[in-house]
C-alpha positions as a Markdown table, in Angstrom:
| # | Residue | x | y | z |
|---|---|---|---|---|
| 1 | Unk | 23.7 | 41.5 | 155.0 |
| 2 | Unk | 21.1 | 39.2 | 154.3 |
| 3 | Unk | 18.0 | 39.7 | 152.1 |
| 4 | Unk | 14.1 | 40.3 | 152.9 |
| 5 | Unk | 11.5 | 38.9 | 150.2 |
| 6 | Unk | 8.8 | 41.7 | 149.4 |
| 7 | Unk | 7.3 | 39.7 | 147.3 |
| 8 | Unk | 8.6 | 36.4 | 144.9 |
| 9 | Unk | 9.9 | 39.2 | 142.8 |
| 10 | Unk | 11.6 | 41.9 | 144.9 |
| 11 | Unk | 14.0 | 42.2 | 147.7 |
| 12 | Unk | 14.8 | 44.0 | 150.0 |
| 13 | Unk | 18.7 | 44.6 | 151.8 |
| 14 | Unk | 20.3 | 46.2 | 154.6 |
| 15 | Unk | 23.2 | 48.4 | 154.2 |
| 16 | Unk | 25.6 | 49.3 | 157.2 |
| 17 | Unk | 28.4 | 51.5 | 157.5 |
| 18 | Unk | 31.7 | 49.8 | 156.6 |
| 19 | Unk | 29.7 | 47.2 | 154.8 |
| 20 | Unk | 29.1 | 47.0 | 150.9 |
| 21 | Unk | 27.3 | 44.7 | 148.2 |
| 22 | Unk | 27.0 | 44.3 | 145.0 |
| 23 | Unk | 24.4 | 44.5 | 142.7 |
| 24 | Unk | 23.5 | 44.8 | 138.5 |
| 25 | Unk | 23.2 | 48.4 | 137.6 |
| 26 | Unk | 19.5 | 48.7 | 136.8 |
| 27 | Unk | 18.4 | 46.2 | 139.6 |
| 28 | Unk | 17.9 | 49.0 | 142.1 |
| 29 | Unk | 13.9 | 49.6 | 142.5 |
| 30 | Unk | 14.1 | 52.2 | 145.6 |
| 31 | Unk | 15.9 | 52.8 | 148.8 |
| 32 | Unk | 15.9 | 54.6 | 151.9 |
| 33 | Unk | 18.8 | 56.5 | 153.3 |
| 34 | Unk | 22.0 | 57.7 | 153.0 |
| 35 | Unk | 22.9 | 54.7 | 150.2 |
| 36 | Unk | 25.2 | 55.1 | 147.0 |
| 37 | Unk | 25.5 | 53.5 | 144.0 |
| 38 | Unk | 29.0 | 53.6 | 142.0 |
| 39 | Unk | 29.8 | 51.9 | 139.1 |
| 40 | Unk | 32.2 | 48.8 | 139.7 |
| 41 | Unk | 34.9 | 48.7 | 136.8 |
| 42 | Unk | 36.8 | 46.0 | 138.8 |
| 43 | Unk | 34.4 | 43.1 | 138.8 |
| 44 | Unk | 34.0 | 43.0 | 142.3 |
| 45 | Unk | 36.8 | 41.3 | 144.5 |
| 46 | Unk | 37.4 | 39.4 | 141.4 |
| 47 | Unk | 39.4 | 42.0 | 140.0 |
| 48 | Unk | 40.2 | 42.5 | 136.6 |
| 49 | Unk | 41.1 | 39.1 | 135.8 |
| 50 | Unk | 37.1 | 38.2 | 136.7 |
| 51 | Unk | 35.7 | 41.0 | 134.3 |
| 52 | Unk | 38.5 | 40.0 | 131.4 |
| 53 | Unk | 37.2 | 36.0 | 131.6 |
| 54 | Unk | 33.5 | 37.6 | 131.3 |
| 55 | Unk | 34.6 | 39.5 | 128.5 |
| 56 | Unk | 36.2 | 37.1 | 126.5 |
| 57 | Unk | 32.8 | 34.5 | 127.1 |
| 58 | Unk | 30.5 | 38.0 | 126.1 |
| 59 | Unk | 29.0 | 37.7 | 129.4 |
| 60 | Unk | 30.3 | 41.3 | 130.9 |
| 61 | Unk | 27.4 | 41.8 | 133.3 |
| 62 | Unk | 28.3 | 45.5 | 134.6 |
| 63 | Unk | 27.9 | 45.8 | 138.1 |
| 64 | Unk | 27.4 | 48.4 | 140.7 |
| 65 | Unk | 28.8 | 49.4 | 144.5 |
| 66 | Unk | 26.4 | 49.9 | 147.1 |
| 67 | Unk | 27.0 | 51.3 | 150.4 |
| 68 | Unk | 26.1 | 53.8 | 153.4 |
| 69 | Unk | 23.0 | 53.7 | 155.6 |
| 70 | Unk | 20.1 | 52.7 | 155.0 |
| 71 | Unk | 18.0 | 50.0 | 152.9 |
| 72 | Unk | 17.6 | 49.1 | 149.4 |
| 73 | Unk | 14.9 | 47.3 | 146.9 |
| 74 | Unk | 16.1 | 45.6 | 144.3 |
| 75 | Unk | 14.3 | 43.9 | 141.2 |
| 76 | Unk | 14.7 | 43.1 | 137.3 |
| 77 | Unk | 12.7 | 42.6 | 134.6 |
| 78 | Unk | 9.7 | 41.1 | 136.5 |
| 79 | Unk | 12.1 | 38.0 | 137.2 |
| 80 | Unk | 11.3 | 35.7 | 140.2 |
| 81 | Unk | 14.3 | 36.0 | 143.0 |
| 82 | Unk | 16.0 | 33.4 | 144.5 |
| 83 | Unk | 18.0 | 34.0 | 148.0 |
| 84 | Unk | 20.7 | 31.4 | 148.2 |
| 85 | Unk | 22.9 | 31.6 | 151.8 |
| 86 | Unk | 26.7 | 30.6 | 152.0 |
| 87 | Unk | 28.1 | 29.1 | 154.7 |
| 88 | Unk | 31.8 | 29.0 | 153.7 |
| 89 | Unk | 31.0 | 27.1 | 150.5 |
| 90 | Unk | 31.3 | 27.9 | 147.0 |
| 91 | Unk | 28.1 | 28.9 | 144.5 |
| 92 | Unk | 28.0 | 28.6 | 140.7 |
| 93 | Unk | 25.9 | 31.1 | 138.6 |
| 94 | Unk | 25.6 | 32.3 | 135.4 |
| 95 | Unk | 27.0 | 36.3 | 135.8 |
| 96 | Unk | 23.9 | 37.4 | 134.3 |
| 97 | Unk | 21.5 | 36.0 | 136.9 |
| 98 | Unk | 23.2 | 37.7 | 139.1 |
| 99 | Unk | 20.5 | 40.4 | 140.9 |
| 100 | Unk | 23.0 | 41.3 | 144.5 |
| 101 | Unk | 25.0 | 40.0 | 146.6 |
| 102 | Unk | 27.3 | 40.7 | 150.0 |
| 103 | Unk | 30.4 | 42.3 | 149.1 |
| 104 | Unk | 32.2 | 40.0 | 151.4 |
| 105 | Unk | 32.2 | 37.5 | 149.0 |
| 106 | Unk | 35.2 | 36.2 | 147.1 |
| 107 | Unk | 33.9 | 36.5 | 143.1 |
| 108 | Unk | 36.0 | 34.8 | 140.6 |
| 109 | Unk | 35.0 | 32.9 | 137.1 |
| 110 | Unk | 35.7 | 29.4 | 136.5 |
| 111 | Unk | 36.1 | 27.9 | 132.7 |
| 112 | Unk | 33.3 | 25.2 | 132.1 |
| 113 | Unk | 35.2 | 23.3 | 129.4 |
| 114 | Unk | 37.6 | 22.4 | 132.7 |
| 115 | Unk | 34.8 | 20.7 | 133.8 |
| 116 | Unk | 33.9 | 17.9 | 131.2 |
| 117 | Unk | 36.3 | 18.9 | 128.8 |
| 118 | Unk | 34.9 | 18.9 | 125.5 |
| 119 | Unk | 31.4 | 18.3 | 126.3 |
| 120 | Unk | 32.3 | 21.3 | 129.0 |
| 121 | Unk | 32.5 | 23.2 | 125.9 |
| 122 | Unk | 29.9 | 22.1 | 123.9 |
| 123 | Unk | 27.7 | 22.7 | 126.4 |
| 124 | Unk | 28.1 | 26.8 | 126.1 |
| 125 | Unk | 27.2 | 26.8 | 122.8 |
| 126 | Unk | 24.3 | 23.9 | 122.5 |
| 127 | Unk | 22.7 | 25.3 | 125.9 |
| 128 | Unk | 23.0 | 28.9 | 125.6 |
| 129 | Unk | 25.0 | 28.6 | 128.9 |
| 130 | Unk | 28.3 | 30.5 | 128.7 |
| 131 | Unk | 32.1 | 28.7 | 128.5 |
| 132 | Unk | 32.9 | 30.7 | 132.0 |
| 133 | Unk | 30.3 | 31.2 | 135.1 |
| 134 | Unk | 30.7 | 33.5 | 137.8 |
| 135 | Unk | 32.1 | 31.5 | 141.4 |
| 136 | Unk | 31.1 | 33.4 | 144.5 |
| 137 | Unk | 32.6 | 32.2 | 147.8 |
| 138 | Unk | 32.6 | 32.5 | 151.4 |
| 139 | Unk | 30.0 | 33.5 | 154.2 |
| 140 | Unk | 26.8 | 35.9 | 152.8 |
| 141 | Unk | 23.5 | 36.0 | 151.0 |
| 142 | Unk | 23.3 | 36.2 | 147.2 |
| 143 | Unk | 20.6 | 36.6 | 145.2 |
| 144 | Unk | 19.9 | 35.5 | 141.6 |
| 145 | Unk | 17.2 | 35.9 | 139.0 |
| 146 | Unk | 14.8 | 32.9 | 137.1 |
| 147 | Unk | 11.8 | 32.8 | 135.7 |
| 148 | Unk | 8.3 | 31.0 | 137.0 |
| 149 | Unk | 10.1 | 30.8 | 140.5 |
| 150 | Unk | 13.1 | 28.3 | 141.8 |
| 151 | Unk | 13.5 | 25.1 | 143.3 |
| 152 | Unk | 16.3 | 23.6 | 145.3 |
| 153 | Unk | 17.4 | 20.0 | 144.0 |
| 154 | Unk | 19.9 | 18.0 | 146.8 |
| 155 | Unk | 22.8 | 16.3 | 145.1 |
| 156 | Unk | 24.2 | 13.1 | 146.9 |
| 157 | Unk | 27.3 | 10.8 | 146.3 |
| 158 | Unk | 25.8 | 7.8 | 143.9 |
| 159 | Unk | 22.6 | 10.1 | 142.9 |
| 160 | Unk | 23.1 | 12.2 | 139.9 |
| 161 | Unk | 20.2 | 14.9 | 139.1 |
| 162 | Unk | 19.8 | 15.9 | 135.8 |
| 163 | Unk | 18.4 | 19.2 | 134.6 |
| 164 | Unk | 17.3 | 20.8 | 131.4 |
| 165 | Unk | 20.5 | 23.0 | 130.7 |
| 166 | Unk | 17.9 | 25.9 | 130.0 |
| 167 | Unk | 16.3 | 25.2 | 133.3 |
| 168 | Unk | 19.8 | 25.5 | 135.1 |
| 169 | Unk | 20.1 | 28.3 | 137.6 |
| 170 | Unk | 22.9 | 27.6 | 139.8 |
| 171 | Unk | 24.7 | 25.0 | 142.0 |
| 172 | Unk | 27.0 | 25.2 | 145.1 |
| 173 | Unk | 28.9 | 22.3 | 146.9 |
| 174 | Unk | 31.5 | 19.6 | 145.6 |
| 175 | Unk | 29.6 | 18.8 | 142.4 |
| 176 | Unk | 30.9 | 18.1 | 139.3 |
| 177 | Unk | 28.7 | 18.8 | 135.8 |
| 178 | Unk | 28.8 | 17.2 | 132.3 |
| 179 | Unk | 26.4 | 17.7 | 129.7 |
| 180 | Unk | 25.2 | 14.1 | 128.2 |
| 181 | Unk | 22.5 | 13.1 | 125.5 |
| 182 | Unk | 20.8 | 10.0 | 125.7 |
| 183 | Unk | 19.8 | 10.7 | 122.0 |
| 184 | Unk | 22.1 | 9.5 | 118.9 |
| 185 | Unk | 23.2 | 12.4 | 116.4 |
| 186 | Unk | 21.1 | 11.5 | 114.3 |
| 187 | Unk | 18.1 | 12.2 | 116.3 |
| 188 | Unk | 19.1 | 15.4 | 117.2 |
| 189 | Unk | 19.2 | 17.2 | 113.7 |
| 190 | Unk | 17.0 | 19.8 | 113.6 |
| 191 | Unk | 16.3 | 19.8 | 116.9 |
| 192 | Unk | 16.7 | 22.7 | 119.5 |
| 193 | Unk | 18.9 | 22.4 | 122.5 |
| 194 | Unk | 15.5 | 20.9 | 124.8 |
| 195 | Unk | 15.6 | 17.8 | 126.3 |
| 196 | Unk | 17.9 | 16.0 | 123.4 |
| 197 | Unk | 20.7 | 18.0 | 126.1 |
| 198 | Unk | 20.7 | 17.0 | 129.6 |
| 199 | Unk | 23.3 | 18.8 | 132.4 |
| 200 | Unk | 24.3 | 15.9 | 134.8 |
| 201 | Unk | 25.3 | 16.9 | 138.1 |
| 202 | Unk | 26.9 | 14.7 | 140.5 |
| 203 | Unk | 28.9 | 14.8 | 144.0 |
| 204 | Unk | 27.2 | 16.4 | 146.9 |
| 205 | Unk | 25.7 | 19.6 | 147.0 |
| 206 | Unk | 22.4 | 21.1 | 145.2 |
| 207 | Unk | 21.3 | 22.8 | 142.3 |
| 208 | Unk | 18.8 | 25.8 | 141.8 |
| 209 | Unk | 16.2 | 25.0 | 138.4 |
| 210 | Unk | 13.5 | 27.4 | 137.6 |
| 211 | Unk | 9.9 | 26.8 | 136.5 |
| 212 | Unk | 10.9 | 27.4 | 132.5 |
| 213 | Unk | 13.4 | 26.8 | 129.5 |
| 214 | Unk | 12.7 | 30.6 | 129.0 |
| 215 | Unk | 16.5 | 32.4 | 128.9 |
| 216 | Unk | 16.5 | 35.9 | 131.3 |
């Protein structure tokens, strides 16, 4: 079901008979029709094993069920709202940037220190990031939650991009991410995470970065 921009901070969905989405409880602004809202203890079609890995990274982002007839808003916090489209392929978010998405998508989490090992670790706790993110899969429309707005980087074989980790929104497509420094230790003392941290992302693919370094 895919998603209609209001305005760069509210959307707007369809919901069919037969058909559900997900969304986070508290993102739904108003609807028309014959819609419900349950609460989802499963963790979408991720199952329990997807809400345990968010529980043991802190990052349980409660979700709700939406379905019947008719047409929902949804918003958060004033945040701007990004509509990413999947084709088959795979997107990476953090869970609690999550605003909706199609329930027809395949939700999982994914352990970041498997990507980078160490550094894959270090890069939850210097960044603010979390050691899991959420995986959503398949064919739908998701839609995620920045501030100052969201633009959409390519990633090609032989052209890294790198990204302020606290910029990072999300990325989809056969890319693989490691957290680098071109600082010594000694430069970083006292320093924040800002740009003495850098997320390098390489492969093919792309990858979302908002207009700030402000955390939702």
């Amino acid at each position: 079901m895919p998603f209609r921009e209001v305005n760069p901070k509210m959307v707007e969905a369809t919901v069919s008979p037969g058909q559900k989405m997900f969304s986070q409880r508290g993102a739904m602004l108003a609807y028309r029709g014959d819609v419900t809202f349950t609460p989802n203890m499963a963790g979408g079609q991720g199952g329990v094993m997807s809400m345990i890995g968010r529980r043991v990274a802190d990052e349980a982002t409660p979700l709700m069920t939406v379905e019947g007839s008719g047409t929902v808003m949804f918003g958060h916090g004033g945040h701007h709202i990004q509509v990413v489209n999947l084709s088959g392929e795979t997107l990476y978010v953090e869970a609690d940037r999550l605003l909706a998405f199609d329930g027809t998508l395949q939700q999982g989490t994914m352990f970041m220190g498997s990507q980078g090992g160490v550094m894959g670790m270090v890069r939850g706790q210097v960044t603010g990031q979390g050691l899991f993110t959420t995986t959503l899969k398949g064919h739908g429309a998701v839609a995620v939650m920045a501030h100052g707005g969201v633009i959409e980087l390519p990633i090609t074989p032989g052209r890294p991009v790198h990204v302020d980790p606290q910029a990072y929104v999300a990325h989809h497509g056969d890319v693989r991410n490691k957290l680098s420094t071109a600082l010594g230790w000694r430069d970083m003392v006292g320093r924040g995470s800002g740009e003495a941290f850098q997320l390098e992302l390489s492969g093919s693919g792309a990858v979302y970065v908002q207009a700030s370094e402000e955390k939702l």
